[in-house]
N, C-alpha and C positions, 0 to 999 in steps of 0.2 A: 454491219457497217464498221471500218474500220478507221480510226481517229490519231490521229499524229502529234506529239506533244510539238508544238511548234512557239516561237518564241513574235507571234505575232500581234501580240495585244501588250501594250506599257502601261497603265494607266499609273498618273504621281510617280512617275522615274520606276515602276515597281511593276518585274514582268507578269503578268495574268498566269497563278500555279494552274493546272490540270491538260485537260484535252479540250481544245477548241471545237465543240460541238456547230454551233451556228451564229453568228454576230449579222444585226438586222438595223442598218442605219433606214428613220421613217422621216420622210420631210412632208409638211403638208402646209396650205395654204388656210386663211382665218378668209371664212366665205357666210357670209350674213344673209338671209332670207325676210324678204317684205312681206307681210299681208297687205294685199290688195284688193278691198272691197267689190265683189264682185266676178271676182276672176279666179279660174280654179288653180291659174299657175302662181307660183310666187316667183316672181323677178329675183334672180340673186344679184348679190351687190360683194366685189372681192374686195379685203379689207387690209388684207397685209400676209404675213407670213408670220406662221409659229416657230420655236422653239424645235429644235431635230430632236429627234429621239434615240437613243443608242439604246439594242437591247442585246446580252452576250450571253451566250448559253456554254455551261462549263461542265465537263466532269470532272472530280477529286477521285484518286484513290491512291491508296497509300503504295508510295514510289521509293524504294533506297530505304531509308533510315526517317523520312518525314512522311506521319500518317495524313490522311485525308483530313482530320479535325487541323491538324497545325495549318495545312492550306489552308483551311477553312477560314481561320484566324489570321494568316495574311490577308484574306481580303477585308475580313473585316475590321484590318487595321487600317486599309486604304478608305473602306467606309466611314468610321466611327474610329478617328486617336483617342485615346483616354483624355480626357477632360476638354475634349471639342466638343461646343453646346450646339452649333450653327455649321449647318454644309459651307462647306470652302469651294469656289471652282479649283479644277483642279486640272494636268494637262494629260491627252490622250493622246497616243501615238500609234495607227493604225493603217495598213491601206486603205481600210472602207470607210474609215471614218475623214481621212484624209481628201479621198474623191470627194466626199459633200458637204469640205471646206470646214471641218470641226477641228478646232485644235485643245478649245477647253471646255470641262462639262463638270455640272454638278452631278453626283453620286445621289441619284434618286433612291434605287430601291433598290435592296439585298436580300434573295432568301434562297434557302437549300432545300431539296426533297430527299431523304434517305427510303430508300426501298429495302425491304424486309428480306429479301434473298439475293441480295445482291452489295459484294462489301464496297460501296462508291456514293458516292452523296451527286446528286445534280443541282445545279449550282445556276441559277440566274440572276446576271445584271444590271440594272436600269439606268441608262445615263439621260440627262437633257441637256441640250445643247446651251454652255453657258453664253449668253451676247453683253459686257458690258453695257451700262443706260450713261452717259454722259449727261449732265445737267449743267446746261454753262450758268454762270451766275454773272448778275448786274453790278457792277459799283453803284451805288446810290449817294446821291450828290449830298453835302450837308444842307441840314433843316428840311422841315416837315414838307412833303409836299403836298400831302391835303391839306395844310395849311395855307400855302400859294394858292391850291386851284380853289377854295374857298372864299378867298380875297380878290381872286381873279374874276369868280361869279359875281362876287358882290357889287365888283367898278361896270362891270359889263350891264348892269340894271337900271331900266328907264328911270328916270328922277321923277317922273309922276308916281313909278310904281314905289319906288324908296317913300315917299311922301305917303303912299297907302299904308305901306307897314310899319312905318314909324306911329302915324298917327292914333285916336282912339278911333276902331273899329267896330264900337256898337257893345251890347253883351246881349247873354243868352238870353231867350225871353224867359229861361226857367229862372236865373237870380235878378228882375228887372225889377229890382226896390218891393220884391216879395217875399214875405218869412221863407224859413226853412218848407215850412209845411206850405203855405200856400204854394212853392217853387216845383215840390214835387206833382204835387194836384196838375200844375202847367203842365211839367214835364208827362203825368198820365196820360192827360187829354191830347198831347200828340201826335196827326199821324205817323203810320210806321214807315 
């Protein structure tokens, strides 16, 4: 098979060095399964849609004056910058990934396989589809407001029943003007 260095993958402003072996955009939907007592089928229930998946298959080998290790080393500068702790999304420019509407993606996975007679490293890598989460956020009014709906419980309650809970409501039969010890004896005799 014969492989074309082509200038068709950018990922972070930065061309993809080697031979474009194969790039595999996976879209798939989130599909949930019921147990239903009784029944040998499970009803599925669809639930939304996943994250795409971008996977690039690459060969290095040593081209001009730059070996297969310094490609190497470009990608895994687009992977991992010196002192980045946390993936970045980052932007990808592709036909294939462009048809199934991806423009930005987190750098999942990076790894190489070197073969033993053969001077070329193979090169795969793993992208998911970055989706911003928007979270709108409330202005909340001043002052508490479980403090209002507390206050608001309290006016909305029967005056017989305010009358219940203010007043003496009896005591336990276990302290009814009996020592410590005779209280527990009560409390034994108990039913559960």
């Amino acid at each position: 098979m014969i492989y074309v260095e082509d200038q068709l993958v950018k990922v972070n402003g930065v061309v993809l060095p080697g031979l474009l072996k194969s790039i595999e955009v996976k879209e798939t939907a989130k599909i949930d399964e019921q147990e239903v007592e009784g029944s040998a089928a499970k009803p599925k229930q669809a639930t939304g849609y996943e994250d795409a998946k971008v996977n690039i298959e690459l060969i290095l080998d040593n081209v001009g004056s730059s070996t297969k290790y310094q490609r190497l080393a470009t990608l895994r500068a687009i992977f991992r910058k010196p002192g980045q702790a946390v993936p970045q999304p980052i932007p990808i420019v592709s036909e294939d990934t462009a048809a199934h509407g991806i423009d930005k993606v987190l750098f999942k996975n990076l790894s190489h396989k070197a073969e033993s007679k053969k001077d070329q490293l193979s090169v795969t890598l793993e992208f998911w589809e970055y989706i911003p989460q928007t979270i709108a956020a409330k202005k909340s009014g001043s002052g508490s407001s479980s403090g209002k709906a507390t206050a608001q419980t309290a006016s909305s309650l029967n005056s017989d029943y305010k009358n219940y809970l203010s007043s003496n409501r009896g005591k336990s039969p276990a302290v009814d003007d009996a020592s410590s010890s005779a209280a527990m004896n009560r409390v034994s005799q108990m039913p559960y």
